[in-house]
C-alpha positions as CSV (number, residue, x, y, z in Angstrom):
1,X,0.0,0.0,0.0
2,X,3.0,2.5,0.8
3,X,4.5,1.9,-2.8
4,X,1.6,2.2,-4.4
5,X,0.6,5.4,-2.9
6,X,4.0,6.8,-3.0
7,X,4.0,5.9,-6.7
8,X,0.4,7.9,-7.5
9,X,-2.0,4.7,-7.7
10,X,-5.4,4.8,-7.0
11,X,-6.4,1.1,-5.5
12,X,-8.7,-0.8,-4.4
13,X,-8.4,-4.3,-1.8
14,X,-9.8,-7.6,-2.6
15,X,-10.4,-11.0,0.0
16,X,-12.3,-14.2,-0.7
17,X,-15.5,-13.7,1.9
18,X,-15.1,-17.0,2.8
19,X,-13.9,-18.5,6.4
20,X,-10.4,-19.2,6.9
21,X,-8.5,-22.7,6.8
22,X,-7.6,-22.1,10.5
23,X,-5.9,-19.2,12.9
24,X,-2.5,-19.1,13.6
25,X,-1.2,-17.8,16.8
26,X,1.8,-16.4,15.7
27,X,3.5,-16.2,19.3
28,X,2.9,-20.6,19.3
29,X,2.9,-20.5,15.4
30,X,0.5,-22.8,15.6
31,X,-3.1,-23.1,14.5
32,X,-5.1,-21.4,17.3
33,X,-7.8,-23.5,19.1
34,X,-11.8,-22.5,18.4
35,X,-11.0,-20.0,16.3
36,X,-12.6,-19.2,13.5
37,X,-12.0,-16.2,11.2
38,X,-13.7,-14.6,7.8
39,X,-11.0,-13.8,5.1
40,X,-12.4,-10.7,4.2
41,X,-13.4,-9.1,7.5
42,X,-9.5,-10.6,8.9
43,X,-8.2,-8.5,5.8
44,X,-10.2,-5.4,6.4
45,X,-7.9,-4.4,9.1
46,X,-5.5,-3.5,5.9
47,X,-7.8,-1.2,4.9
48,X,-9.2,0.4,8.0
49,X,-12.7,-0.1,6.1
50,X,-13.2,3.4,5.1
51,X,-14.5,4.8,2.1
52,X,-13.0,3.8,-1.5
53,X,-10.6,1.6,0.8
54,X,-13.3,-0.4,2.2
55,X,-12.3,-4.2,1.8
56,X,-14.0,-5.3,-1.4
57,X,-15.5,-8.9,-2.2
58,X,-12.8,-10.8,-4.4
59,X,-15.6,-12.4,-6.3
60,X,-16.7,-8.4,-7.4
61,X,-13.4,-8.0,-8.8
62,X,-13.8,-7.5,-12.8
63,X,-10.5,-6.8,-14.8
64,X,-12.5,-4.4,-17.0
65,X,-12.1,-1.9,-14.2
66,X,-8.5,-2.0,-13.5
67,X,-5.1,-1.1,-15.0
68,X,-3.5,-3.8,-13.2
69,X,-3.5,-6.7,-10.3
70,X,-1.2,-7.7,-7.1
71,X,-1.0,-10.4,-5.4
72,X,1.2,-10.1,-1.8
73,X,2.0,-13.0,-0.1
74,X,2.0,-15.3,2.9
75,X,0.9,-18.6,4.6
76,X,-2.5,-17.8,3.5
77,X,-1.3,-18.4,-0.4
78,X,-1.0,-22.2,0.2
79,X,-4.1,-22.5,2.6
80,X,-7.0,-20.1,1.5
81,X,-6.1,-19.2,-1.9
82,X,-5.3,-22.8,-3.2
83,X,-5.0,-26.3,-1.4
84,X,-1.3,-26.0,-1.7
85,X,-1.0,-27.0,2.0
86,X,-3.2,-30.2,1.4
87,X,-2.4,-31.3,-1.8
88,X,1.2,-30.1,-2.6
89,X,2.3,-30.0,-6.2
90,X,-1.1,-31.3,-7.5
91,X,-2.9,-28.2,-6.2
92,X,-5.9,-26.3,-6.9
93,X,-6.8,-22.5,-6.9
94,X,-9.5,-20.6,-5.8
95,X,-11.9,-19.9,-8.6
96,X,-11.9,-17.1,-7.9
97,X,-8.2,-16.0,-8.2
98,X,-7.5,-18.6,-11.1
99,X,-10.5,-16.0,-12.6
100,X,-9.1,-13.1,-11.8
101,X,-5.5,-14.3,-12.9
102,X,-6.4,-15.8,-16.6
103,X,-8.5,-12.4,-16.8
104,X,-5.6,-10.1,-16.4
105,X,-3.3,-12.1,-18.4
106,X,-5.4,-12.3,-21.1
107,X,-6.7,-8.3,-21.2
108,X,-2.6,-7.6,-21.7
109,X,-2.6,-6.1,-17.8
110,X,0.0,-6.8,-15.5
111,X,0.2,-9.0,-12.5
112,X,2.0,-8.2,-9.2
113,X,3.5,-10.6,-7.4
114,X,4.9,-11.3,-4.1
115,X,6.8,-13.8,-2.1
116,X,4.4,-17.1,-2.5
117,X,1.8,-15.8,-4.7
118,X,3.7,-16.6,-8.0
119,X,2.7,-20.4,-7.0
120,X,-0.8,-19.1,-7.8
121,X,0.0,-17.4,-11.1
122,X,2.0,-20.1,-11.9
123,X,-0.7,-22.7,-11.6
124,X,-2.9,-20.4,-14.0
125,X,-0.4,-19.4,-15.9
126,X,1.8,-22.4,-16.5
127,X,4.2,-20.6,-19.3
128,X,5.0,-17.3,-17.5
129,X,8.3,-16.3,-15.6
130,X,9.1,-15.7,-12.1
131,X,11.5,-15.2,-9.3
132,X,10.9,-16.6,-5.7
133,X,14.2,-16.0,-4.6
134,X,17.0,-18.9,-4.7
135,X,16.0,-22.3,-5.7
136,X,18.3,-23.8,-2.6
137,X,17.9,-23.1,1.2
138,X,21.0,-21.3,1.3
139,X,22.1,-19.3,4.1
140,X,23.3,-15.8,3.3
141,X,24.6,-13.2,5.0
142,X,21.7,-12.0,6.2
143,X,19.2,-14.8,6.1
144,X,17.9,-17.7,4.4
145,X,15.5,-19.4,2.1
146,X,13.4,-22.0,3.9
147,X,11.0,-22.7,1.6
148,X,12.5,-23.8,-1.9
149,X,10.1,-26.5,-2.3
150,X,7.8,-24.6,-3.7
151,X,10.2,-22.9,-6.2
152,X,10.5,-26.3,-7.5
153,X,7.0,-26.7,-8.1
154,X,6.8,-23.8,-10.1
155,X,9.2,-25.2,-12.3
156,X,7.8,-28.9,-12.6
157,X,4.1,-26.8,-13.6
158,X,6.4,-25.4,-16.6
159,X,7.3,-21.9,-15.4
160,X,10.9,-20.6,-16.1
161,X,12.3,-19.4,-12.6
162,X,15.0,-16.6,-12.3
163,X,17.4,-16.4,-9.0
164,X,16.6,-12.9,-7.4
165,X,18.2,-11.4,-4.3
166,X,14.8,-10.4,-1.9
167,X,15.6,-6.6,-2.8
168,X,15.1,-7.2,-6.7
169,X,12.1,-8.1,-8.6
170,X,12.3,-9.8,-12.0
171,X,10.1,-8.6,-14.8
172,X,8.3,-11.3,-17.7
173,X,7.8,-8.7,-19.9
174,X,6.1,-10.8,-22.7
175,X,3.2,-11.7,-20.1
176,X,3.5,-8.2,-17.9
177,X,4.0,-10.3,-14.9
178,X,6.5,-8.7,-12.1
179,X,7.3,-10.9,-9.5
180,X,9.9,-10.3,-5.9
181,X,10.5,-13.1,-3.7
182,X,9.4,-10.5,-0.3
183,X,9.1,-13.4,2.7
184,X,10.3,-16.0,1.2
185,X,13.7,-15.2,2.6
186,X,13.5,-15.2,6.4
187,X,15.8,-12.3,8.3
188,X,15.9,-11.2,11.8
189,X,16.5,-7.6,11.3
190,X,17.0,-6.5,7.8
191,X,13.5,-6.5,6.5
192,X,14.1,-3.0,4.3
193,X,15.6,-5.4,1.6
194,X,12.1,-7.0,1.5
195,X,10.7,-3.7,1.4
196,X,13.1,-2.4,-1.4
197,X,12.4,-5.5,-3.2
198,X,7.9,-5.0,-2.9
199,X,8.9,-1.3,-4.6
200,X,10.7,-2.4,-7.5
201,X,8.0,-5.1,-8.4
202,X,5.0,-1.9,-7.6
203,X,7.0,0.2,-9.8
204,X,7.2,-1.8,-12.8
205,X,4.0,-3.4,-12.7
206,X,2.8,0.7,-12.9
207,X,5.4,0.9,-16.0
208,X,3.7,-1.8,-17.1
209,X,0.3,-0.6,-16.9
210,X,0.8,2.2,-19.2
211,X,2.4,0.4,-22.5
């Protein structure tokens, strides 16, 4: 939301008004017990739920209306947004974001996309390319790269992948899709490379929207 404010976008926020998979308590990181949460209402906090940035219905949202699409990431990628979690490399979307996905890509307008949500495009877009980072759990100076596994999925579903440091985003020009691999390095304090790295891919998915 910072870039693309900083960057002159207007924008609107999209969530699945579904209930979630589960709760995590992120100080057990663990599912939390009887707890049950909507995906929409959990994401409206995002928005603060005021006027044109009251959290929209993901099922509403029609390509015709839009320059362009982004996807951030997170847990919630693998567990709300497709059975990723469940099913692994055999997978399935959400209808709604395979929808919403196919009708970008095929109205020429790009697609943002952070940390795990290129699994998603991926899935819908089997020919595009990506970067999710490094395709081994190294440990760099800074941090590491825990989850790989799913960089190797993207590649078995027929997507090229492209090594990025978690400051850079890579750019598939021939399908407008920009991708940064965000959280899918880990780091205990140096989180403005993550940052850096959600700009670039905000800034060239708005380059993007104007050709």
């Amino acid at each position: 939301m910072h870039h693309l404010s900083r960057n002159g976008a207007r924008f609107q926020i999209f969530a699945p008004n579904q209930q979630q998979m589960n709760v995590i308590d992120h100080m057990k990181k663990q599912p939390a017990s009887g707890e049950n949460r909507n995906m929409m209402i959990e994401s409206a906090r995002f928005s603060h739920g005021q006027g044109k940035m009251q959290m929209q219905d993901l099922s509403s949202l029609d390509a015709n209306n839009f320059d362009a699409v982004i996807f951030p990431g997170g847990y919630g990628i693998t567990k709300n947004l497709s059975s990723f979690m469940k099913d692994g490399k055999d997978f399935k979307l959400h209808s709604d974001v395979e929808r919403v996905l196919k009708d970008f890509h095929r109205s020429r307008k790009p697609i943002g996309l952070a940390s795990m949500s290129s699994v998603l495009a991926c899935r819908a877009l089997p020919s595009i390319e990506v970067t999710m980072g490094y395709e081994r759990d190294e440990n760099t100076r800074w941090g590491n790269w825990p989850n790989t596994n799913m960089v190797q999925t993207v590649k078995a579903m027929g997507a090229r992948h492209h090594v990025r440091e978690p400051y850079e985003a890579y750019v598939d020009e021939k399908n407008k899709v920009v991708s940064t691999p965000s959280f899918m390095w880990e780091t205990d304090y140096h989180y403005h490379y993550i940052f850096d790295g959600i700009g670039n891919m905000v800034k060239h998915v708005m380059r993007l929207s104007t050709k």
